[in-house]
C-alpha atoms as one frame of an Amber mdcrd trajectory, in Angstrom:
protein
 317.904  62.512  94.802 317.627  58.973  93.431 316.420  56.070  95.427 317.718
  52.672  96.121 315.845  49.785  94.775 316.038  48.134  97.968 314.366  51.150
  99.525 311.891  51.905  97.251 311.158  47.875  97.839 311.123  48.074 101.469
 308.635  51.270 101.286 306.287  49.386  99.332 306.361  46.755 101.736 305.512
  48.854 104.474 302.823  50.795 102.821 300.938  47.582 102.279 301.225  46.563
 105.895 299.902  49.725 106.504 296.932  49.821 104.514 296.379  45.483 105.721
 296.597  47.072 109.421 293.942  49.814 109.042 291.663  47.403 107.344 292.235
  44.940 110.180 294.441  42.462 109.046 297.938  41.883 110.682 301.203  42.079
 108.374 304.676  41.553 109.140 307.362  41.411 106.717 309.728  38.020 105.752
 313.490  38.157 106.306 314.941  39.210 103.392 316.175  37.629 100.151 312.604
  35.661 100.450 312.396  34.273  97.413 308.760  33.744  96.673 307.006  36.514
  99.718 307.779  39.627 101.225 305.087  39.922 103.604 302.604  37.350 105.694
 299.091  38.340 106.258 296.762  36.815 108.774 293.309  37.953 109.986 292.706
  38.799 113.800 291.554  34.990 114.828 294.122  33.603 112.432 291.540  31.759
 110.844 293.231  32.880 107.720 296.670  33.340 106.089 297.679  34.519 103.454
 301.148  35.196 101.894 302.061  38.337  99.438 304.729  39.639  96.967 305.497
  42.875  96.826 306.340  44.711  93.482 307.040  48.802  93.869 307.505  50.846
  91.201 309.205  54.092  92.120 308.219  57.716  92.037 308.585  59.627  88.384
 309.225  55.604  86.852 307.475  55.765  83.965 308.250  52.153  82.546 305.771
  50.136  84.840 306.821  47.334  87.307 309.980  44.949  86.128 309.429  41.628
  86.810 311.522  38.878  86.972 310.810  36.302  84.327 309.805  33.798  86.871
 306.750  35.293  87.724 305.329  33.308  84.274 305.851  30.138  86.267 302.583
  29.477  88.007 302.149  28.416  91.657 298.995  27.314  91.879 298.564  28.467
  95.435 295.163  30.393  96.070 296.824  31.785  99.019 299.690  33.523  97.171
 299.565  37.286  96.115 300.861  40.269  94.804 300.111  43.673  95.376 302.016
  46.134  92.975 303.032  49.148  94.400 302.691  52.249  92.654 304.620  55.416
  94.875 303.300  58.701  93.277 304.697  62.176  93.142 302.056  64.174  95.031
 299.143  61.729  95.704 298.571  58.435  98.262 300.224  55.712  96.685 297.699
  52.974  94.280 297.600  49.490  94.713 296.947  46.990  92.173 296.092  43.412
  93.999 296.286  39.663  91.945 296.002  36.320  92.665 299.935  35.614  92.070
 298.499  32.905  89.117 296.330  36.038  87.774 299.358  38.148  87.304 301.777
  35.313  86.081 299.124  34.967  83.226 298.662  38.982  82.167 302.379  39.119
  82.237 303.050  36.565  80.233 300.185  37.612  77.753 301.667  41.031  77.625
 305.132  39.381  77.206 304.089  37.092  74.234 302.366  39.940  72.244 305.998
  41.885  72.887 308.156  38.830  71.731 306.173  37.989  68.603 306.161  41.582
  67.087 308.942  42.350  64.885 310.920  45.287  66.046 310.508  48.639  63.267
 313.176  46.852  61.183 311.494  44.257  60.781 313.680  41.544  62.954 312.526
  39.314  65.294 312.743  40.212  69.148 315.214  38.339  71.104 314.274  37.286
  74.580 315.040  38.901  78.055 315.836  37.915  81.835 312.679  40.646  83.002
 308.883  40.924  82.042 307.564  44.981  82.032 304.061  45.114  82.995 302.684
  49.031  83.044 299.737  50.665  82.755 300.024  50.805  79.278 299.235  47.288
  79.372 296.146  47.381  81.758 292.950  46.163  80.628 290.129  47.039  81.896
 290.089  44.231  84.563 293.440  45.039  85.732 291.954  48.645  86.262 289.625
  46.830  88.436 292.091  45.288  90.627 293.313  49.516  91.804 293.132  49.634
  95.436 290.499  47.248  95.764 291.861  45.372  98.966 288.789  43.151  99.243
 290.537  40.962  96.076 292.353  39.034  99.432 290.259  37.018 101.184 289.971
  38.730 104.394 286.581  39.941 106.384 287.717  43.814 105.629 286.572  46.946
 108.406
């Protein structure tokens, strides 16, 4: 049985509250439709906050994460992450954690290497409303950013 989007979305969401709580760090989601956020992350004290996107990819996808094109645009805002969500078939699910500027600069790498090879025929690629970023893609400092939660700034149990 297929999934909705908005479920997969909302799973993802909740798995990384999850995995913020056992480490000690509160989570709520945002109301929805949240442009920027899905989720608000504080420590214990509130001595710090943080705010995170949320990116799932679904179970059996094998095309990687799609991204809206906006996520190019930088924010400069050290307080502003993503974690992509990636729900396996069988195992826990992996998380891959940025600095939302980190990302915004991979995927747009990733995208420009894309757009300026020619297609098989030979013609020029024409441009589209979504970035792909996949594991294809990873290098080996993405492969350092799997499930290693202590990328946020957070004092982590």
């Amino acid at each position: 049985m297929k999934t909705s989007n908005n479920i997969t979305g909302v799973t993802g969401e909740y798995y990384v509250c999850a995995e913020l709580g056992y480490r000690g760090v509160l989570a709520i989601p945002t109301p929805k439709n949240n442009p920027l956020f899905d989720l608000l992350a504080t420590d214990l004290e509130a001595n710090k906050m943080i705010a995170i996107q949320v990116k799932t990819m679904s179970k059996g996808n094998k095309q990687g994460w799609r991204l809206n094109k906006g996520i190019t645009i930088r924010k400069n805002n050290p307080n502003l992450f993503v974690v992509l969500v990636n729900l396996l078939e069988k195992e826990n699910c992996d998380y891959y954690i940025y600095p939302y500027d980190s990302l915004s600069e991979r995927v747009e790498e990733i995208y420009k290497k894309y757009i300026n090879t020619p297609k098989k025929d030979g013609s020029a690629r024409k441009d589209v409303d979504f970035r792909w970023f996949n594991h294809n893609d990873f290098s080996e400092e993405d492969q350092k950013k799997k499930n290693n939660w202590e990328l946020l700034p957070f004092k982590l149990k």
